[in-house]
Every structure is written in structure tokens, then in C-alpha cells.
DOMIMAR-85117 format. One line per 4 residues: number of its first residue (from 1); for each residue z, y, x of N, C-alpha, C, O, CB. Coordinates in steps of 0.1 Angstrom, whole numbers, plus 5000, padded with zeros to 4 digits. Glycine has a CB too. Layout:
REM residues N
NUM> Z/Y/X/Z/Y/X/Z/Y/X/Z/Y/X/Z/Y/X; ...
This chain:
REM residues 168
1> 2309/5876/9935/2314/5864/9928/2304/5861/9917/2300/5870/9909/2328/5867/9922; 2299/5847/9915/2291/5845/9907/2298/5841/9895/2310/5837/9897/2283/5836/9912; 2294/5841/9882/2297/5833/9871/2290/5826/9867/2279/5830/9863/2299/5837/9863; 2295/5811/9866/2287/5805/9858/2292/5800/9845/2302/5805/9841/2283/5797/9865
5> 2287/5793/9839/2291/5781/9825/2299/5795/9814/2305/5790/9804/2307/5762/9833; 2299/5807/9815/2305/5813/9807/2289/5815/9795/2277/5815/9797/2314/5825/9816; 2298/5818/9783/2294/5815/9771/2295/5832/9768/2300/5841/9774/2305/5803/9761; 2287/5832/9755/2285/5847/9745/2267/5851/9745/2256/5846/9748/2297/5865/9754
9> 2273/5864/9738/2264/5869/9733/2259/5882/9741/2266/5891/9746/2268/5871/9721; 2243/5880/9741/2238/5892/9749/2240/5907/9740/2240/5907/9728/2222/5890/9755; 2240/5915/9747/2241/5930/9735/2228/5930/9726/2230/5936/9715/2240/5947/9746; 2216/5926/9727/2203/5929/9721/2210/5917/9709/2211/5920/9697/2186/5926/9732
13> 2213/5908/9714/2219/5895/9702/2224/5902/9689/2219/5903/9678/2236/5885/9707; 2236/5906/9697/2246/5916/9688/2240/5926/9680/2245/5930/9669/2256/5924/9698; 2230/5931/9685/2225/5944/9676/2213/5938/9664/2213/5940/9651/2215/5957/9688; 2204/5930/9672/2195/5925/9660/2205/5916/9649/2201/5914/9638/2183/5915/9666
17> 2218/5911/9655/2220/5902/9640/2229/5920/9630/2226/5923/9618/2237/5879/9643; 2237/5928/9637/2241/5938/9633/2230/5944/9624/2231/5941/9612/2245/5945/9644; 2218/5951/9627/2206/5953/9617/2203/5944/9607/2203/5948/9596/2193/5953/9623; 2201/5926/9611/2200/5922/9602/2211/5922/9590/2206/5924/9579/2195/5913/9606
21> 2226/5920/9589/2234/5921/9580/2229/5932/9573/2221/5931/9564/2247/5920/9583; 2233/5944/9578/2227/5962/9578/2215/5956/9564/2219/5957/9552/2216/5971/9600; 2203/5952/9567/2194/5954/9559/2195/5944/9547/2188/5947/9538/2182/5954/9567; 2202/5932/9544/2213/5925/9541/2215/5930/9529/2209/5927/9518/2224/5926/9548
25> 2224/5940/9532/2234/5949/9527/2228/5954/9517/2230/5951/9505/2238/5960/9535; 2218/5965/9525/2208/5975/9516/2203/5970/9507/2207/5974/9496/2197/5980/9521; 2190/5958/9509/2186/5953/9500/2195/5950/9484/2192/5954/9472/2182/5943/9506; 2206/5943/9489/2213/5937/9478/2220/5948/9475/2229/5940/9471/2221/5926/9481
29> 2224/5958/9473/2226/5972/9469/2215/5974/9460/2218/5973/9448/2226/5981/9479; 2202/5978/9464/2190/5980/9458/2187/5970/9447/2183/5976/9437/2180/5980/9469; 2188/5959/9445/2185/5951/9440/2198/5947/9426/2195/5944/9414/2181/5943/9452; 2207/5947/9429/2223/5945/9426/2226/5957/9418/2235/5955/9409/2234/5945/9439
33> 2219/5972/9420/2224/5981/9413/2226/5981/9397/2215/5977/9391/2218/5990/9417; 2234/5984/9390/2232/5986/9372/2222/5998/9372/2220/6008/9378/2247/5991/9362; 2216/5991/9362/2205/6004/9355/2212/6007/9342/2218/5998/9335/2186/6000/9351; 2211/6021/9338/2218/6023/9324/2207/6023/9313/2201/6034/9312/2228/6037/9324
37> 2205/6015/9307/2193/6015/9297/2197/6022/9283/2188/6021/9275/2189/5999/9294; 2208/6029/9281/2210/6031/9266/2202/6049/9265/2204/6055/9254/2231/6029/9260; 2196/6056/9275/2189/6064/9268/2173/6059/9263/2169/6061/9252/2190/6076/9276; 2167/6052/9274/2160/6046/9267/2161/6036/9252/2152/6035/9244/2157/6040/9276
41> 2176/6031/9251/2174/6023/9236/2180/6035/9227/2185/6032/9216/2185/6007/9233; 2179/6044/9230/2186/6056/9217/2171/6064/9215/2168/6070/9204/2202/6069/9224; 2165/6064/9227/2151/6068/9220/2141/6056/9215/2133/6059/9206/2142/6077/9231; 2141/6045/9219/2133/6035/9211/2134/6034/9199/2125/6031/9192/2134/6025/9213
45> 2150/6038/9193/2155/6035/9179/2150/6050/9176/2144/6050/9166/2173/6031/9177; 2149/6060/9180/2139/6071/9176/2131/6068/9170/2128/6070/9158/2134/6078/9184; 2124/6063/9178/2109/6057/9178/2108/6048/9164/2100/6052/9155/2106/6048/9192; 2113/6038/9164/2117/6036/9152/2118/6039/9138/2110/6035/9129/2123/6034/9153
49> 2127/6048/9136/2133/6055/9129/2119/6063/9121/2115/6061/9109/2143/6063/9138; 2114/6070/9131/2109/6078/9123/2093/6070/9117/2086/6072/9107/2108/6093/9133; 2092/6062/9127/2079/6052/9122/2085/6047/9109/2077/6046/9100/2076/6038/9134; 2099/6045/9106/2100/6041/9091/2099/6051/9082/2093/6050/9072/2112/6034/9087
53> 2105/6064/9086/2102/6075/9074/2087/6075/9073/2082/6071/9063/2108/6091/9077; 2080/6079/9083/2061/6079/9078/2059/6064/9069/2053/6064/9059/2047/6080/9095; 2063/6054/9073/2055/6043/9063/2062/6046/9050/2056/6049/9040/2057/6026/9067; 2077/6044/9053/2075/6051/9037/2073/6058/9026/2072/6057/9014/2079/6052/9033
57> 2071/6070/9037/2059/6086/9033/2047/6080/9027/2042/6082/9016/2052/6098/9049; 2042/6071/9037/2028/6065/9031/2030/6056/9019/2025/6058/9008/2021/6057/9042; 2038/6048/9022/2041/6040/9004/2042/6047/8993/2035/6046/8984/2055/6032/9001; 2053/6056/8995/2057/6070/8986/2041/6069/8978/2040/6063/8967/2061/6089/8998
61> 2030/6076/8986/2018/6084/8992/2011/6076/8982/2007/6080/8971/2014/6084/9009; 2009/6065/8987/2001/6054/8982/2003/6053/8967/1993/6056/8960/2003/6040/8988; 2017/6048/8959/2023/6044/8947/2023/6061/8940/2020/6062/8928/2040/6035/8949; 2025/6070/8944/2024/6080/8934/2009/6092/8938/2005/6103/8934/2041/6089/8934
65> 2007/6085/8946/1991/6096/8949/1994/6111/8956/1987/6120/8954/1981/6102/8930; 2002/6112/8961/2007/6127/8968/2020/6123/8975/2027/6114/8971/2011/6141/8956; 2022/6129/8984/2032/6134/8993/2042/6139/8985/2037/6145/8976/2027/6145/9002; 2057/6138/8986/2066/6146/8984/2064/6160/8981/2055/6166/8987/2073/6145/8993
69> 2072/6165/8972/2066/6184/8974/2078/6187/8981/2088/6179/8983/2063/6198/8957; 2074/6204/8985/2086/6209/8990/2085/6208/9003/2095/6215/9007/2097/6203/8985; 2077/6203/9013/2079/6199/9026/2069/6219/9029/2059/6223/9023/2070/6178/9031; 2076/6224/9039/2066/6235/9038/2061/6236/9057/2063/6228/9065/2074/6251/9030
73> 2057/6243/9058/2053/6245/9075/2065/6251/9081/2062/6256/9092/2039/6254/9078; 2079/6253/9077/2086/6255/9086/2095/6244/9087/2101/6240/9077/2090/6265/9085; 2097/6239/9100/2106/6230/9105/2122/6228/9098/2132/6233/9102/2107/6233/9119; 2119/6222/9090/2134/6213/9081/2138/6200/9088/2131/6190/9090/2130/6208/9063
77> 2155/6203/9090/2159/6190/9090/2161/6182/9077/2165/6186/9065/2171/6189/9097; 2157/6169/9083/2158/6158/9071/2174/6152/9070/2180/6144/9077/2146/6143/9074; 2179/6160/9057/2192/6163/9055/2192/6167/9042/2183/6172/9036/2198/6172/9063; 2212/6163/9036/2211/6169/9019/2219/6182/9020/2226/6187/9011/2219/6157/9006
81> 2216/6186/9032/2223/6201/9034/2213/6214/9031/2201/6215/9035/2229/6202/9051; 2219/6222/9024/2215/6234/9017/2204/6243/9028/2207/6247/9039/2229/6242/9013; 2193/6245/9022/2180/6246/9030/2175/6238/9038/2166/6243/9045/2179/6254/9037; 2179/6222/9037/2174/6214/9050/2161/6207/9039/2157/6213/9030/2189/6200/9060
85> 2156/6196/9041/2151/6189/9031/2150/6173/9029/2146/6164/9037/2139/6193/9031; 2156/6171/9015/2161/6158/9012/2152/6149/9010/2145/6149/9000/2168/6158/9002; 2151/6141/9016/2140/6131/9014/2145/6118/9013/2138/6107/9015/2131/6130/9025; 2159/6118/9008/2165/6110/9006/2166/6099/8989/2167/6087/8986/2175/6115/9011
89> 2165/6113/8983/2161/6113/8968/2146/6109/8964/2144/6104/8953/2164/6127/8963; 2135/6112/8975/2122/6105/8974/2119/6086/8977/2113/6078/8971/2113/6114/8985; 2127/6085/8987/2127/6073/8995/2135/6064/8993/2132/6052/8994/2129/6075/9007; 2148/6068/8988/2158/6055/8987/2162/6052/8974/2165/6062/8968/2170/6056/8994
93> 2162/6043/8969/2162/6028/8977/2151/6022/8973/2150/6010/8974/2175/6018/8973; 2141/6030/8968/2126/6025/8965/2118/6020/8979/2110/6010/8979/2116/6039/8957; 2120/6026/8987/2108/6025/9000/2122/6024/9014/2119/6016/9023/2094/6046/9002; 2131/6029/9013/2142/6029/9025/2153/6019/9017/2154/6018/9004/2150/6049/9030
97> 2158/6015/9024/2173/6010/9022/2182/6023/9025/2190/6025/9016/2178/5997/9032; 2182/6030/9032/2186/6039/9038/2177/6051/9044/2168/6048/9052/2193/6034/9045; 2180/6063/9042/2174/6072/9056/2183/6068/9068/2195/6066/9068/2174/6092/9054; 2173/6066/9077/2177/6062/9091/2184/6073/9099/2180/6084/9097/2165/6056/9098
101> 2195/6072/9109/2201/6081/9116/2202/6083/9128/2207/6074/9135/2210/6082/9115; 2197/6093/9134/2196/6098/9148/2212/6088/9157/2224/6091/9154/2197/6119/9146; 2208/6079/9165/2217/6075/9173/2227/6086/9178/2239/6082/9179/2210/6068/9182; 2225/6100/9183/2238/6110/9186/2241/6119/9177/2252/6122/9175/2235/6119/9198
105> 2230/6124/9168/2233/6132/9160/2234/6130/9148/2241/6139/9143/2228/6139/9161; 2229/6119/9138/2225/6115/9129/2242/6112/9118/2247/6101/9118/2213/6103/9136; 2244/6117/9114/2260/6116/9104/2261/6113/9086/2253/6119/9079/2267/6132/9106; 2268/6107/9083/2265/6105/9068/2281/6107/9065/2289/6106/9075/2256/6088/9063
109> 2286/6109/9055/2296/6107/9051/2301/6116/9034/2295/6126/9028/2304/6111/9063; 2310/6110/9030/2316/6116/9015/2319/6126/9011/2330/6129/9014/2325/6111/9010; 2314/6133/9006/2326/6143/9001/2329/6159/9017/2337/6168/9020/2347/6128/9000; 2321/6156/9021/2322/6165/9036/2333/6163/9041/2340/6172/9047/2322/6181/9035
113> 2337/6149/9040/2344/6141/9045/2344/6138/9060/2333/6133/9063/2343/6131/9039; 2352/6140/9071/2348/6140/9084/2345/6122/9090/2345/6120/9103/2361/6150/9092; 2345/6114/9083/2345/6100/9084/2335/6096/9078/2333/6096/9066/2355/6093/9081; 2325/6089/9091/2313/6083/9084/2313/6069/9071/2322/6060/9068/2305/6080/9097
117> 2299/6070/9064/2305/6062/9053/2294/6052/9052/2283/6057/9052/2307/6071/9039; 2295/6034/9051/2287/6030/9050/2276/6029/9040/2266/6023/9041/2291/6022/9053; 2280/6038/9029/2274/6044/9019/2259/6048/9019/2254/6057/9026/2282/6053/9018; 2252/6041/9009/2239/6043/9003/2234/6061/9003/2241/6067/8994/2240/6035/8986
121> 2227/6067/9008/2225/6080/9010/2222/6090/8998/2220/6102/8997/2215/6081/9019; 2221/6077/8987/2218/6080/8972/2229/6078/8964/2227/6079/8952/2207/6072/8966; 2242/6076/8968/2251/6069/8964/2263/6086/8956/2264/6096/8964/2257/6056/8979; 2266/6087/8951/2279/6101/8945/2283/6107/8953/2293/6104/8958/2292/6098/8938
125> 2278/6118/8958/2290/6125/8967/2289/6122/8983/2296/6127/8992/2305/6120/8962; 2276/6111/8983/2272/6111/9001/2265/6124/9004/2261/6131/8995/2260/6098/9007; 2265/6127/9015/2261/6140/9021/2261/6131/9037/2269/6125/9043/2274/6156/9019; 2244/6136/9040/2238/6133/9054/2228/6144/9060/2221/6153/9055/2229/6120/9053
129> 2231/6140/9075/2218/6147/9083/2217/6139/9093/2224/6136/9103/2220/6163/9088; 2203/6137/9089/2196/6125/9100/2193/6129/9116/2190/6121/9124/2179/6119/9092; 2192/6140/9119/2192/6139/9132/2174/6147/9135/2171/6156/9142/2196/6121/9138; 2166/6139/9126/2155/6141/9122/2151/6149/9117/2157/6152/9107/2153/6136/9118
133> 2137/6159/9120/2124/6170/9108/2115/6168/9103/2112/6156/9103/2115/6179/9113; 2109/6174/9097/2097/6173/9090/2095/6189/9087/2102/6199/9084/2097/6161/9076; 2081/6185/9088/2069/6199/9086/2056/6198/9085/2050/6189/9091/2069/6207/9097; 2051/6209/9075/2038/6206/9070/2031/6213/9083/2035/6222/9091/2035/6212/9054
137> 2020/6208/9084/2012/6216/9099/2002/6223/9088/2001/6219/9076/2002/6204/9114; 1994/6235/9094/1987/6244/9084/1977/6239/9086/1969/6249/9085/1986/6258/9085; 1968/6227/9088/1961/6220/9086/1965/6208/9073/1956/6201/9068/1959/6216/9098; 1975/6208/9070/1979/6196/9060/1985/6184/9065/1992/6179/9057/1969/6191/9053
141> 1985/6180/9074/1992/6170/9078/2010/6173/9084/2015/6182/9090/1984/6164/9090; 2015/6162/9078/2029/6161/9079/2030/6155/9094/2022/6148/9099/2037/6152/9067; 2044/6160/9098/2046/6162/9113/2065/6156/9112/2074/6164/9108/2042/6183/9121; 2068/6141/9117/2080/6135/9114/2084/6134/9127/2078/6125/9133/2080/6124/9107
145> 2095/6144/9136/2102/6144/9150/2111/6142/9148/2117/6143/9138/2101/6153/9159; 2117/6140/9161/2132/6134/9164/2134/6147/9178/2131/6144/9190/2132/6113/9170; 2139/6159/9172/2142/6170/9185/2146/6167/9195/2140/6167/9205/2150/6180/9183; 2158/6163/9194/2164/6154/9206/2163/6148/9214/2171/6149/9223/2168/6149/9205
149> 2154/6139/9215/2151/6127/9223/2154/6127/9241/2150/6138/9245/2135/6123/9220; 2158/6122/9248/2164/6125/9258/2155/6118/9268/2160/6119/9279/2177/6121/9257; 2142/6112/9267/2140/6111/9277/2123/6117/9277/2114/6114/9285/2145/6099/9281; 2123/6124/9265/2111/6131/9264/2111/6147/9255/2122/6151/9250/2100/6120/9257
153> 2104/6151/9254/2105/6164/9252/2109/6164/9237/2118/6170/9231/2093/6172/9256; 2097/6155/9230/2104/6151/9215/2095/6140/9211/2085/6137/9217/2103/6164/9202; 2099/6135/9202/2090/6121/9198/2090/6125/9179/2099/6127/9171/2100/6102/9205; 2076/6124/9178/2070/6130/9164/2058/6121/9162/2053/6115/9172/2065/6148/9165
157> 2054/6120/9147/2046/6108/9145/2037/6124/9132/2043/6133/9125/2059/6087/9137; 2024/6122/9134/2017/6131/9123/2013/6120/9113/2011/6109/9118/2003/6140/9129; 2012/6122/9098/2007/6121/9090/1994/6129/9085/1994/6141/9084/2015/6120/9083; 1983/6117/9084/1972/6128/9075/1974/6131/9065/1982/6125/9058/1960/6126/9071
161> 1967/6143/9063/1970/6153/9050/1967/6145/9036/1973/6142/9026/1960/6168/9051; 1955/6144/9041/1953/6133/9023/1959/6124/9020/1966/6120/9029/1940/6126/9020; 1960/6115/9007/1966/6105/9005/1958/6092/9009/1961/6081/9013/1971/6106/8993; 1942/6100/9003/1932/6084/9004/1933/6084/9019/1928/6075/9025/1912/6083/8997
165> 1937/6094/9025/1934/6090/9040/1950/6080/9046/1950/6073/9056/1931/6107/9051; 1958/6082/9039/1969/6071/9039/1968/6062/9036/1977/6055/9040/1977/6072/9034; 1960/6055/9028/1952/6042/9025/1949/6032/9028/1949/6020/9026/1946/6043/9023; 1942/6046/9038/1932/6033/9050/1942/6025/9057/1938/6016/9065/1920/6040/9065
């Protein structure tokens, strides 16, 4: 029995348009997916951050002819907590509006108050820890990191040791 005038689709039809949706699909998946960018912007603001403590190290540097004392070659956090080191009392509100704070770790607040405070870091009874170090290298140059950083091992900015070399 012959057929004629009947209508459809051959199987090879069916499969190439099947692949084509198939790759369709993929693409726009690939393409469509969210990227989560906020570890990248929590280390940019790292990045940041600590680029403002060195300029104002260097302003500091420049306007009084030396470096902060007290900074020694072992790794202090930059904090007004007991053995850390305060650089808050050098910098603000002369050169910082604020010491800047580590986006995860970085906390300020009153009174060892468990509620952060929008409070000036120089202000009665604030108590902070920026998240942030500093250390003298036994060459003389100051060494400003951010331990943390999440998508690198750490992100640290050196200062030269001299001041006229802060100058330039």
C-alpha cells in the first residue's frame, strides 16, 4: 500500500531541531547565569581602605617629618584595643574622617557596646578594630594589609622608610 499526500516530520528533522533548542538552552544558561560580585567589592574596598591609611601615613609623614612612633616589626592590628595599635589618635580627623573598616571584620562601637556606632573613632568612649595591620619591616618600611581578603592571600601596600622618600 502506497502513501501518498501524508504530511510530518522526518526523524533526522526531529533531532536536529531537538539539538538545536538543546544548545538554545545551554547557551542562555551560560550567558543568563548571576555572577556574585560582592567578594570581589569587599576586597576592592580593601584595596581602598588601606590605600587611604598609607596616604595619610604619608601626609601624617610629610606635615610632621616622621612616621607615627610605636609601629614595631611585629604585626599589630590597627585597633584601640590593648596591645593592638592606635592609629586612630594619629590620623583623625586631621588626615581621616575616620579609620576605615574591614567590610567583614572591621567593628566600631561605644562603651564595648555590642552595637555599632556611627561615631567619630576619636570621639569619648569609641572603641574600634579595623579589620586591618601594620608593621615595621626590618628594613624600615611600613607594611599596611588587610589579612583577610578573600580573594587573595592578602592585600598590603609598603611604605618607604624615609620620610623625604614620602615626598616624592
Amino acid at each position: 500500500m502506497k502513501r501518498t499526500g501524508e504530511r510530518g516530520f522526518t526523524l533526522i528533522e526531529l533531532v536536529a531541531v531537538i539539538v538545536f533548542f538543546i544548545s538554545l538552552l545551554a547557551l542562555s544558561l551560560f550567558l543568563l547565569r548571576t555572577t556574585d560580585y560582592s567578594m570581589v567589592s569587599r576586597d576592592s574596598k580593601r584595596r581602598t581602605d588601606i590605600a587611604h591609611i598609607a596616604q595619610a601615613l604619608n601626609h601624617y609623614a610629610a606635615d610632621t617629618g616622621e612616621l607615627p612612633s610605636g609601629i614595631t616589626t611585629k604585626v599589630k592590628a590597627i585597633s584601640s584595643g590593648s596591645g593592638h595599635y592606635d592609629l586612630c589618635k594619629y590620623l583623625v580627623p586631621k588626615y581621616l574622617d575616620d579609620i576605615p573598616l574591614d567590610p567583614s571584620l572591621g567593628v566600631k562601637a561605644i562603651n564595648n557596646n555590642t552595637e555599632p556606632t556611627r561615631e567619630n573613632c576619636s570621639a569619648a568612649g569609641v572603641g574600634y578594630a579595623s579589620g586591618y595591620t601594620i608593621k615595621q619591616n626590618s628594613n624600615g618600611t611600613i607594611v599596611i594589609a588587610a589579612p583577610v581578603a578573600e580573594g587573595e592571600k592578602a592585600i598590603n601596600i609598603t611604605l618607604p622608610k624615609a620620610t623625604s622618600d614620602l615626598n616624592q
